[in-house]
C-alpha positions in Angstrom: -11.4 53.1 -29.7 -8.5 52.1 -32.0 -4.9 52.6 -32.3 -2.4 50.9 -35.0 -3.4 47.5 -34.1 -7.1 48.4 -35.1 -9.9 48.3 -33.2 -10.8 47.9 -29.4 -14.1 46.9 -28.0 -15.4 45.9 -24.4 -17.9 43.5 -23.5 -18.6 41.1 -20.6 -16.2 38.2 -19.9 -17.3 34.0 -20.6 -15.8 31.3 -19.6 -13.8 31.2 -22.9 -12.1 33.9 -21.2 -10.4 32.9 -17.9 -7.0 31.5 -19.2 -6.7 35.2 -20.3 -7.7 36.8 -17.3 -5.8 34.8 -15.0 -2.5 36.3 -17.1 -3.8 39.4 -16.7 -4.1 39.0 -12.9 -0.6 37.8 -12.7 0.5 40.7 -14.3 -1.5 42.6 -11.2 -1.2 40.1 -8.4 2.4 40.7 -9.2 3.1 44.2 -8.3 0.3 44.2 -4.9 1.8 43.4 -1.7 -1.6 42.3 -0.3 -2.1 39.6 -3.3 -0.3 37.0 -4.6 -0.8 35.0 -7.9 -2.1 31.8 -7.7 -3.2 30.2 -10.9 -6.0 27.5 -9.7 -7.3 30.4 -6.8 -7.8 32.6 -9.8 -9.6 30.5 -12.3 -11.6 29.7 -9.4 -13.0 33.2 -8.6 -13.1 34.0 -12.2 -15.4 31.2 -12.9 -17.8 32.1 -9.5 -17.8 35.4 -11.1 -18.8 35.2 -14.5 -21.1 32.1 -13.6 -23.3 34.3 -10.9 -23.7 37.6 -12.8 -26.4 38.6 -10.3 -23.7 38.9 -7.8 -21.2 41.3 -10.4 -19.8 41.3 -13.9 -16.3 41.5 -15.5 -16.0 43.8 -18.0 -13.5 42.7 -20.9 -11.2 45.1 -23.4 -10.2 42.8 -26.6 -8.2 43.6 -29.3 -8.9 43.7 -33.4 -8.5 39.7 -33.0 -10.9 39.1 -29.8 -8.0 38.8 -27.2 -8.7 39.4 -24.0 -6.1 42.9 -23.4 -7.4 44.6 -20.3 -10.0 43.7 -17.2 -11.6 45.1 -14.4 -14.7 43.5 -11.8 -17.4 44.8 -10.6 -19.5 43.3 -7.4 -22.4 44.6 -5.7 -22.8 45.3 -2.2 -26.0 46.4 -0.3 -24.9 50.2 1.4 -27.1 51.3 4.6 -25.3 54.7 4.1 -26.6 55.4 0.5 -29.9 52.7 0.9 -28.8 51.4 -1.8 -26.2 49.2 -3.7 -23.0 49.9 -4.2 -20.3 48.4 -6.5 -16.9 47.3 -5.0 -14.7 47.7 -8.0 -11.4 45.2 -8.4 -8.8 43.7 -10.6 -8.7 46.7 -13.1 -5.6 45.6 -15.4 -4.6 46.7 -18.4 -2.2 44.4 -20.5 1.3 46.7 -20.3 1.5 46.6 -24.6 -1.9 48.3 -24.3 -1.4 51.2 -21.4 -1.5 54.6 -22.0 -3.9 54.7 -24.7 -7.4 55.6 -22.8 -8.2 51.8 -22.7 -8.2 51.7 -18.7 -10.4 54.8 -18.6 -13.1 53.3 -20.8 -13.3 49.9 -18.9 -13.9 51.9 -15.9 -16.8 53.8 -17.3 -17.8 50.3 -18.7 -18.1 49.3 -15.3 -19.7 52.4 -13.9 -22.6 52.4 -16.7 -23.3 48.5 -15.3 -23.9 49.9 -12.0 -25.2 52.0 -12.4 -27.9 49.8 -14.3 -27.9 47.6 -11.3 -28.9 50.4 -9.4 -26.0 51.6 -7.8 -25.3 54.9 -6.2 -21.6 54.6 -5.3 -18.1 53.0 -6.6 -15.5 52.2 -4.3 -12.5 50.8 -5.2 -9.0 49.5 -2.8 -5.8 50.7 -4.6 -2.2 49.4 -3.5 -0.8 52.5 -0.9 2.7 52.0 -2.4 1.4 51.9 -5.9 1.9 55.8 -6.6 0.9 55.4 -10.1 -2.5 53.7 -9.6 -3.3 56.4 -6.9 -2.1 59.3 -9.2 -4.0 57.2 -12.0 -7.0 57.5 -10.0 -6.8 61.0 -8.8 -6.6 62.0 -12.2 -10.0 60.7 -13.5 -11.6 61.9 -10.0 -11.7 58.9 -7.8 -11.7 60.5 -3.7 -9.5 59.1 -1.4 -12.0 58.3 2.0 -10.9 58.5 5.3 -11.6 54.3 6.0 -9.1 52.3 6.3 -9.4 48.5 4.7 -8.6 45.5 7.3 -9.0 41.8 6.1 -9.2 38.5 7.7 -8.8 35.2 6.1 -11.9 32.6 7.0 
């Protein structure tokens, strides 16, 4: 994948990473109602995440130079529906320079081909109800809205 700023690749997120990643969840944090950005909160789960890769994986677009331009996490939960795992996708971001050029469609499938290695049989993912292009975003590339609702609870 290229465009005029040359070449894009994706690989896994390192530590290296975080500062990065915790812009780009600003940039995401900042337009969900259910999330807000906190910088230390952040770094915190990033870290947890990239240090326990049996638990999930982030999944890094960079630039020509290395830069960290787009994200999205993957975490594996055990289904009794599909007797299997299944991956809870989050935090898909894509840098707004960068959007619109197929970038956030090949993280995604990035992601997929992990779980699927990790022996997955289902993705699910939460998208913002009042974010209408996420959801038509989604629609497009053949997500299915479900019939559960998603309730949280702080601990």
């Amino acid at each position: 994948m290229s465009n005029a700023s040359g070449a894009v690749h994706i690989d896994s997120a390192n530590l290296e990473d975080i500062p990065a990643l915790c812009d780009l969840l600003h940039q995401l944090f900042s337009i969900e109602q259910d999330f807000t950005p906190d910088l230390e909160k952040q770094r915190a789960g990033l870290t947890l995440l990239i240090q326990q890769p049996d638990r999930g994986t982030i999944m890094v677009a960079r630039d020509a130079k290395g830069h960290a331009i787009g994200m999205v996490s993957a975490q594996l939960v055990i289904s009794t529906a599909q007797g299997a795992p299944s991956a809870w996708i989050e935090d898909m971001v894509i840098n707004s320079a960068w959007r619109n050029k197929g970038l956030g469609k090949s993280l995604l499938q990035a992601i997929l081909d992990w779980a699927s290695q990790q022996g997955a049989t289902r993705a699910q993912l939460l998208v913002d109800m009042d974010n209408a292009p996420a959801i038509a975003y989604y629609d497009h590339l053949g997500w299915h809205t479900t019939r559960l609702q998603a309730r949280s609870l702080l601990l």
